[in-house]
C-alpha positions as CSV (number, residue, x, y, z in Angstrom):
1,X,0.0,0.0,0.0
2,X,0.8,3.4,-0.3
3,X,3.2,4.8,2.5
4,X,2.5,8.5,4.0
5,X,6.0,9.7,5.5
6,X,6.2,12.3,8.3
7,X,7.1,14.4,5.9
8,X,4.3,14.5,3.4
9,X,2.1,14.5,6.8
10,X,3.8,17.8,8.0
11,X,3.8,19.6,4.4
12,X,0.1,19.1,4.2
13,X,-0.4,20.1,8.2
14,X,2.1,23.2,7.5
15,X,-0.4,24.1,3.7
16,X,-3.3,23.7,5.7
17,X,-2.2,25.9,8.3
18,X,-1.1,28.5,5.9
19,X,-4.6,28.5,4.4
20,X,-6.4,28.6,7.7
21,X,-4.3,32.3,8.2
22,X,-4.5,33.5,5.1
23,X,-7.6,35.9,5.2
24,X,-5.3,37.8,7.9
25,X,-3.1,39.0,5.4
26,X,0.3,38.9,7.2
27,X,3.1,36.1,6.6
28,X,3.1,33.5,9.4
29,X,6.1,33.1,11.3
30,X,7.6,29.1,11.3
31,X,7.5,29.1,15.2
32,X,3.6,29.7,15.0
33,X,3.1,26.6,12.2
34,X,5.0,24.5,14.2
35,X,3.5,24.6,17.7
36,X,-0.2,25.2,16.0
37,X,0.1,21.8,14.0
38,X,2.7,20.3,16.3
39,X,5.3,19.9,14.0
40,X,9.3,19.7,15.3
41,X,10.4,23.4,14.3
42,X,14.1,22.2,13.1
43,X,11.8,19.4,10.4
44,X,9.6,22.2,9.4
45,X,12.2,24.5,8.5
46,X,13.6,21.8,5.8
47,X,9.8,21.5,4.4
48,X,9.0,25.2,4.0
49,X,11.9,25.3,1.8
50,X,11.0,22.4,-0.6
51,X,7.8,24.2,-1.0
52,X,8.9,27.5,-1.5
53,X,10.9,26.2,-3.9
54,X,8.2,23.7,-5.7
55,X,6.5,27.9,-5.7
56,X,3.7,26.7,-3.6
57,X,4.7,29.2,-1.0
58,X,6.5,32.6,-0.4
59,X,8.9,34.4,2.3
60,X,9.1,37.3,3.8
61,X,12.2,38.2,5.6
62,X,12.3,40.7,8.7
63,X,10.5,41.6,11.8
64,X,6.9,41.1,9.7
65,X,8.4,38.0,7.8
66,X,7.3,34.3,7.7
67,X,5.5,32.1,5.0
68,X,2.1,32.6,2.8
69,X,0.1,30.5,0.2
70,X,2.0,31.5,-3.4
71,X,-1.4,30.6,-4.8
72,X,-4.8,30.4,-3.6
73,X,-5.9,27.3,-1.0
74,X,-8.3,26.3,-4.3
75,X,-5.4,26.2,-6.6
76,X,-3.0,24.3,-4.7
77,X,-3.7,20.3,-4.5
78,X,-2.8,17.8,-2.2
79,X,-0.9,16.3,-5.2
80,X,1.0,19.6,-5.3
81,X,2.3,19.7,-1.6
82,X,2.9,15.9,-1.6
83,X,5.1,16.0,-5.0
84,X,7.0,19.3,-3.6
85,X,8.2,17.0,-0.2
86,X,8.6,13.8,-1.7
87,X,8.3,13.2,-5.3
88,X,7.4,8.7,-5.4
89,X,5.2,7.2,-2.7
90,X,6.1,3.8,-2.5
91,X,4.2,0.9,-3.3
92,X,5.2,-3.0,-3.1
93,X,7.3,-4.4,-5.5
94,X,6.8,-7.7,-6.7
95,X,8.4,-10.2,-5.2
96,X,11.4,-11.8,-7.3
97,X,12.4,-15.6,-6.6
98,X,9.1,-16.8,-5.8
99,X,7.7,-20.1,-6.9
100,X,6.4,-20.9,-10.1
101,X,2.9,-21.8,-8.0
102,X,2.7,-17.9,-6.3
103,X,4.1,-16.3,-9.4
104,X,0.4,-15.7,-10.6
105,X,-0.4,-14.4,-7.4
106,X,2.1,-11.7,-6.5
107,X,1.5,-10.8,-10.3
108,X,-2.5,-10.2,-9.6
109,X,-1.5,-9.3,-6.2
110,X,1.0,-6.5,-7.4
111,X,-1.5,-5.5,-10.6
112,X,-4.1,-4.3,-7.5
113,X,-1.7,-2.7,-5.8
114,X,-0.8,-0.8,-8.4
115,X,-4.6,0.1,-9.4
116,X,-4.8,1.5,-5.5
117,X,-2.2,4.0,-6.6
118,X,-3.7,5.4,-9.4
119,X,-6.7,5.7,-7.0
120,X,-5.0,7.5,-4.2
121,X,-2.9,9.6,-6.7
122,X,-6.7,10.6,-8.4
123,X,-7.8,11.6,-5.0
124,X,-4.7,13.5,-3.9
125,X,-4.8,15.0,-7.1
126,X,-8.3,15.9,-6.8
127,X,-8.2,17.3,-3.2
128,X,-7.7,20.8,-3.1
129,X,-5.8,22.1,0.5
130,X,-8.8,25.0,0.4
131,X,-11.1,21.3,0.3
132,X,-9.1,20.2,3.3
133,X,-9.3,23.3,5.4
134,X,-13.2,22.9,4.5
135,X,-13.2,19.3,5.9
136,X,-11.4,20.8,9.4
137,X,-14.8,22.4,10.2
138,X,-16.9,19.1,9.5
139,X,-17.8,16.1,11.9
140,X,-15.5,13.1,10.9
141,X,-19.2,12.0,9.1
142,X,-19.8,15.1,6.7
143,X,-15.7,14.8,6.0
144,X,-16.1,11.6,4.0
């Protein structure tokens, strides 16, 4: 199955964050993303700056300074922030060196993992961060 590291975790925690400030109109400092989402500072530091660079976000330097949305929350996909952080999820490979009896298994096996991807890439793709920061003021129910 697909694997979610820490670090796509924390890139879409830090986005969302970012979109939940950014009616105020000021940058948001990386001490005030970390402790509101609970993210390790010295980790999140590392993360802005693949997505800053990926032109999802944009610094500020100085007294005012800090991060913002490069683009609006409806523009920005989950796809985006996830291929900014960490460009291959992995997935199973198929077993090599099994018997001649399992070889048709671990191929069907491998063929549905492989459809699950293309699944959960559609959905990442799909989902927009603005949809996420939606889904943070819905019960668990409405979310799904």
């Amino acid at each position: 199955m697909i694997t979610i590291s820490a670090r796509v975790q924390y890139a879409c925690l830090a986005a969302l964050e970012l979109a939940r400030r950014a009616g105020n109109g000021k940058p948001t400092r990386i001490d005030e993303i970390a402790k509101a989402q609970n993210i390790p500072k010295q980790f999140l530091v590392h993360i802005l700056l693949q997505l800053k660079q990926d032109g999802l976000l944009r610094s500020m330097r100085g007294v005012g300074g800090g991060y913002a949305l490069a683009r609006n929350a409806s523009t920005i996909t989950v796809g985006d922030v996830v291929r900014a952080v960490e460009p291959t999820l992995a997935l199973p490979e198929p077993r090599t060196g099994s018997r001649d009896e399992t070889a048709e298994g671990d191929s069907v096996l491998f063929s549905l993992w492989r459809d699950v991807e293309r699944q959960a890439l559609g959905v990442i793709e799909a989902m927009t961060i603005d949809d996420l920061l939606k889904r943070t003021s819905q019960t668990p129910e409405q979310a799904t």
